[in-house]
C-alpha positions as a printed Julia matrix, in Angstrom:
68×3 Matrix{Float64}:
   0.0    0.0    0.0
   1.25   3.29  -0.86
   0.37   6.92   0.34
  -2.92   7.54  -2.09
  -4.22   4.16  -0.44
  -3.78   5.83   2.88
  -5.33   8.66   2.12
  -7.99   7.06   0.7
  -8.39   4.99   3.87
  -8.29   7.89   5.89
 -11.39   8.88   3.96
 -13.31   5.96   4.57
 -12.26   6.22   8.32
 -14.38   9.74   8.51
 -17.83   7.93   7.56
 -17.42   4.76   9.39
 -18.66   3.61  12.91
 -18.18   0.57  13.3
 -14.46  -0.19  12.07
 -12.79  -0.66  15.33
  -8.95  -2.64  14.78
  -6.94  -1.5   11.5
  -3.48  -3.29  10.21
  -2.1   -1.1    8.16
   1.56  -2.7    9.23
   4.41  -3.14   6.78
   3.7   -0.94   4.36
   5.06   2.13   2.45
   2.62   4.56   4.32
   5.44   8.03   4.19
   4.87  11.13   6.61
   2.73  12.75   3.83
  -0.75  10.91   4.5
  -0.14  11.14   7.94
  -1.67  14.8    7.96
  -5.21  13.44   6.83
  -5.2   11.2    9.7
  -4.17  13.79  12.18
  -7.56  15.48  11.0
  -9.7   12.1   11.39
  -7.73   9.91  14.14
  -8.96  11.37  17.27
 -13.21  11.51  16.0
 -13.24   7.82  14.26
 -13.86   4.79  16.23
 -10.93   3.31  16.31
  -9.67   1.4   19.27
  -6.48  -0.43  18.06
  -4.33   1.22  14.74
  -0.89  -0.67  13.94
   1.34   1.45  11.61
   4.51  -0.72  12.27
   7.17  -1.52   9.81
   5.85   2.22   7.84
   8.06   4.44   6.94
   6.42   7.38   8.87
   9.58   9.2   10.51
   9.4   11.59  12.72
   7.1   13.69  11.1
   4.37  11.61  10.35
   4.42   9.96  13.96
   4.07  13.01  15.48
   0.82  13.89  13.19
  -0.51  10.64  14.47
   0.19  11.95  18.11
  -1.4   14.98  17.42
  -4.48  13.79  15.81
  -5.14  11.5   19.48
């Protein structure tokens, strides 16, 4: 999965309810995406997100810690 997949994820995450555990693990998810989901994270219903093995870096990590 790349970053327009993320995005697009990140989309979906905005409408849904119910979704509670994504695995977005081992990846190619970059920092870039990251600021959509610092918009969404913190209002979806997500209980459990693993981003491991991403290549995030520092910048897109601390979107992801903003958006909680």
């Amino acid at each position: 999965m790349d970053d327009q997949c993320a995005e697009a994820i990140a989309e979906g995450l905005t409408r849904n309810t119910t979704l509670k555990v994504l695995d977005l693990s081992n990846n190619r998810i970059g920092p870039e995406p990251m600021q959509r989901w610092q918009e969404i994270i913190g209002k979806c219903s997500l209980k459990s997100l693993d981003l491991s093995n991403n290549p995030l870096y520092d910048e897109g990590a601390q979107c992801i810690f903003k958006g909680l």
